[in-house]
KEROKE-917488 format. One record per residue (C-alpha): x, y, z; residue number from 0. Coordinates in nm, 2 decimals, always signed. Layout:
KEROKE-917488
X Y Z NUM;
...
END
This chain:
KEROKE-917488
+3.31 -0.91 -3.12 0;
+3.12 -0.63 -2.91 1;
+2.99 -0.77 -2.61 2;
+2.63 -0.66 -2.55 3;
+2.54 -0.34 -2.39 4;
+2.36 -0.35 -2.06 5;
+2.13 -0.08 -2.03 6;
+2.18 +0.10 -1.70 7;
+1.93 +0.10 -1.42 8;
+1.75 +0.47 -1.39 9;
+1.78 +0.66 -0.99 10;
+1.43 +0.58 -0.95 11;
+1.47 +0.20 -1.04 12;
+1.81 +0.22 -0.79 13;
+1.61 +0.36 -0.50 14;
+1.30 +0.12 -0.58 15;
+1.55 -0.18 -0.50 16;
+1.67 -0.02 -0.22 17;
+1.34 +0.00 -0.07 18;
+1.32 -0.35 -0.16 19;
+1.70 -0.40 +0.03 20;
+1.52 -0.24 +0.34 21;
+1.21 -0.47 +0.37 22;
+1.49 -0.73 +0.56 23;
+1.64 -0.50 +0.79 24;
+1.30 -0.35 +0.92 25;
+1.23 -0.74 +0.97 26;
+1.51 -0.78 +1.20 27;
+1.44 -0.42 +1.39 28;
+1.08 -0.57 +1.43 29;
+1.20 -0.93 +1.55 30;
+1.46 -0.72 +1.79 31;
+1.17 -0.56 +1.92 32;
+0.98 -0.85 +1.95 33;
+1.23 -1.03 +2.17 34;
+1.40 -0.70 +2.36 35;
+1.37 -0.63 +2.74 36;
+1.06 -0.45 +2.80 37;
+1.34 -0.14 +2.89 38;
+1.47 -0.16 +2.49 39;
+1.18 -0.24 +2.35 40;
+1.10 +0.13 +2.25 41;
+1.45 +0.17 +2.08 42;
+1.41 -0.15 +1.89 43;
+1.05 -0.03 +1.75 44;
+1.20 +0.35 +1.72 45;
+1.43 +0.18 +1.45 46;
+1.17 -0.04 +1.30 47;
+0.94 +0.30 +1.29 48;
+1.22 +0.51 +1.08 49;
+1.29 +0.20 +0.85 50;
+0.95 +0.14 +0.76 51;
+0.90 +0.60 +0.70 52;
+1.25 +0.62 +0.50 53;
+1.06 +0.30 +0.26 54;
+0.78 +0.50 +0.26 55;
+0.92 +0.82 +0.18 56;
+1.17 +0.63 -0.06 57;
+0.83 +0.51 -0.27 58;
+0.70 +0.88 -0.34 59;
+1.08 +1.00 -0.37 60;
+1.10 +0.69 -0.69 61;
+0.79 +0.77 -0.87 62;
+0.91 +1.14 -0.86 63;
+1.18 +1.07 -1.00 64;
+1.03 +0.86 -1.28 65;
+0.81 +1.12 -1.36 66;
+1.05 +1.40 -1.34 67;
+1.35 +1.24 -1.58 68;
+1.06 +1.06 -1.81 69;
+1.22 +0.70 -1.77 70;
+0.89 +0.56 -1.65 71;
+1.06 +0.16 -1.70 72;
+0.88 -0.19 -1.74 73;
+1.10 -0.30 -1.46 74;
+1.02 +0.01 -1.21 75;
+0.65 -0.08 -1.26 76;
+0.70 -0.41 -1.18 77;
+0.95 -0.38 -0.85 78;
+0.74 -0.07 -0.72 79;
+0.45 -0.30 -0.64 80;
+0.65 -0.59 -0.52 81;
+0.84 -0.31 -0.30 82;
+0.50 -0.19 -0.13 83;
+0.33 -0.55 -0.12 84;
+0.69 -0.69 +0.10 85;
+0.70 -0.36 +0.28 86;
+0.33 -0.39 +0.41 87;
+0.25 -0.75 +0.40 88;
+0.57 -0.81 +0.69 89;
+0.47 -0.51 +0.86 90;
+0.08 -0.67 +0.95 91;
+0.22 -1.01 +1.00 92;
+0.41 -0.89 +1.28 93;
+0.24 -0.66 +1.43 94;
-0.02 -0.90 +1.41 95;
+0.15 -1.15 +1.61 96;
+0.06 -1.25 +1.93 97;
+0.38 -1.24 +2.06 98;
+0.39 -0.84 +1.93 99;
+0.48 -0.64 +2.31 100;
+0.31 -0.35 +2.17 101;
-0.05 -0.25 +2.05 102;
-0.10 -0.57 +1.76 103;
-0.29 -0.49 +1.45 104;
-0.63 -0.73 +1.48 105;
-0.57 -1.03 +1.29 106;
-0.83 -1.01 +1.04 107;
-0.72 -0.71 +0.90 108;
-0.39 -0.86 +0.86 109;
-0.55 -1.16 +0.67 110;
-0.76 -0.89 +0.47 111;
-0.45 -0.71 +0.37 112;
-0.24 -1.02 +0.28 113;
-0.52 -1.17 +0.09 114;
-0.59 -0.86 -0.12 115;
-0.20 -0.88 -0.23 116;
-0.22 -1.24 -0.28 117;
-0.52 -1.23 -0.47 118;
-0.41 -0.89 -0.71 119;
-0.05 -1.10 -0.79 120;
-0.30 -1.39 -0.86 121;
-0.45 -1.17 -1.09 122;
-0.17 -1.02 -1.27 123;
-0.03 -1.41 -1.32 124;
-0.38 -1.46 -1.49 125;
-0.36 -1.19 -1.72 126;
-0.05 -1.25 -1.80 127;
-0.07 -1.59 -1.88 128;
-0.41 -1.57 -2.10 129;
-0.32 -1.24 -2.30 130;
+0.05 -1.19 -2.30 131;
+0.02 -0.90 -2.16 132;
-0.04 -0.70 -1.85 133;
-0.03 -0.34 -1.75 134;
+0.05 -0.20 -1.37 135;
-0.02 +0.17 -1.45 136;
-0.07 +0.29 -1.07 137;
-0.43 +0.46 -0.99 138;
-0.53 +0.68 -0.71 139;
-0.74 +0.39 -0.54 140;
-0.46 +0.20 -0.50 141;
-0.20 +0.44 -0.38 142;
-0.52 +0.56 -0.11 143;
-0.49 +0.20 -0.01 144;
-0.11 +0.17 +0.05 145;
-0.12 +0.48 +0.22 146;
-0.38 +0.40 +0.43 147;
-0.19 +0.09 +0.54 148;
+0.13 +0.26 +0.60 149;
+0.00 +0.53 +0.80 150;
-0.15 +0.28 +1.02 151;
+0.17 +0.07 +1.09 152;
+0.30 +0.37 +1.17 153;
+0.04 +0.44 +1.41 154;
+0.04 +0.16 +1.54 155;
+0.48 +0.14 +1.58 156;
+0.44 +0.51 +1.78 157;
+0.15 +0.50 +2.01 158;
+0.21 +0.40 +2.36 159;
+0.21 -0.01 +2.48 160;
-0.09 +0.05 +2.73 161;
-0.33 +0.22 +2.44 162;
-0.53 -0.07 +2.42 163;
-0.59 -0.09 +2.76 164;
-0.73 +0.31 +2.72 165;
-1.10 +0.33 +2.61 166;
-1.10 +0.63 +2.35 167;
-0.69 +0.47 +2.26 168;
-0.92 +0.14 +2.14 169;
-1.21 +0.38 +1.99 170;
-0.95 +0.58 +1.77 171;
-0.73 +0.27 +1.68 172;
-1.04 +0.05 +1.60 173;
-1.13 +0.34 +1.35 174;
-0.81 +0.38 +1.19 175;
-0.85 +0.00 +1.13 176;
-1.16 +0.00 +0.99 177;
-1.07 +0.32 +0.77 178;
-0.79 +0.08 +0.63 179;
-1.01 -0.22 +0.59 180;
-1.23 -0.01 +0.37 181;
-0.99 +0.16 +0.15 182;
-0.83 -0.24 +0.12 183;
-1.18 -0.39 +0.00 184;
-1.25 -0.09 -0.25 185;
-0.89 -0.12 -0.36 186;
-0.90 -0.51 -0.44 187;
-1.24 -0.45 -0.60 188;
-1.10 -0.20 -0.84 189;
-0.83 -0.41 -0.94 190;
-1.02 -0.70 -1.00 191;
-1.24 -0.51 -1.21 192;
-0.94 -0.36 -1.42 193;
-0.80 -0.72 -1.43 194;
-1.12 -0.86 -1.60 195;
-1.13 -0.62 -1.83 196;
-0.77 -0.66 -1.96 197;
-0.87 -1.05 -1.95 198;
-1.15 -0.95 -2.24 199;
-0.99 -0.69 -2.42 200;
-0.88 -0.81 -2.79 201;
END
């Protein structure tokens, strides 16, 4: 008897879980930030910084690859969201925190950001579970979104720990915030709109 043949995973599914692989160790770089001597505290958050760019380059690296070799798969398109939703939504909780040494993220964003992830996977469950079927094609919106949140943990993992305390350091900040607030809120409106049609297509 043959046994079955498992298909093999494509590169750009491999790095996708990869990404995914990272999400824990940037976790730990952040909480070894979080409870480092204020004289390690910039190494710890130096690490947490190149984790959180290598996931962010690996994202753009996958989806060239599934483009390039044609093996767009179901499972890619379902592990690249979940890798961008874990990446971001443990990157604003902490940096949320209050316990956060450095310049914190304002907590309302955070709860903004969360909630639009919560409410899209929501969504997807919905569709799912009324029509069978779903469909995760990415869109420019949302990718403007992610980005816009990356690039501001980014920001916000880099700048110095007395920015707040700096006038135009607040002005600036508070902008990129707000910047990222807006693409998040146009984002979630998109996809609610994409998921009620696919609720009422036949």
């Amino acid at each position: 008897m043959t046994k079955p043949r498992i298909p093999k995973l494509s590169w750009a599914t491999r790095i996708t879980i990869a990404r995914i692989v990272g999400v824990p160790i940037f976790i730990m770089a952040m909480m070894g930030a979080r409870e480092a001597s204020p004289e390690h505290f910039d190494l710890y958050r130096l690490v947490a910084f190149v984790l959180f760019f290598a996931m962010g380059a690996a994202d753009v690296l996958d989806g060239m690859v599934a483009r390039g070799q044609g093996r767009e798969s179901r499972l890619g398109g379902f592990l690249d969201p979940m890798g961008d939703k874990l990446m971001i939504c443990s990157a604003y909780v902490l940096l949320a925190g209050t316990r956060w040494p450095g310049p914190r993220i304002h907590p309302w964003l955070a709860v903004v950001v969360i909630s639009r992830d919560v409410f899209i996977t929501l969504g997807f469950i919905t569709v799912f579970l009324v029509t069978g079927r779903i469909r995760t094609e990415p869109n420019l919106v949302g990718k403007a979104c992610i980005w816009a949140q990356a690039i501001l943990v980014m920001i916000f993992l880099l700048v110095p720990t007395n920015t707040m305390e700096i006038d135009y350091g607040r002005i600036i900040l508070f902008s990129l915030s707000m910047a990222t607030f807006f693409f998040t809120v146009i984002s979630g409106i998109d996809y609610t709109r994409k998921g009620i049609q696919q609720l009422f297509e036949k």
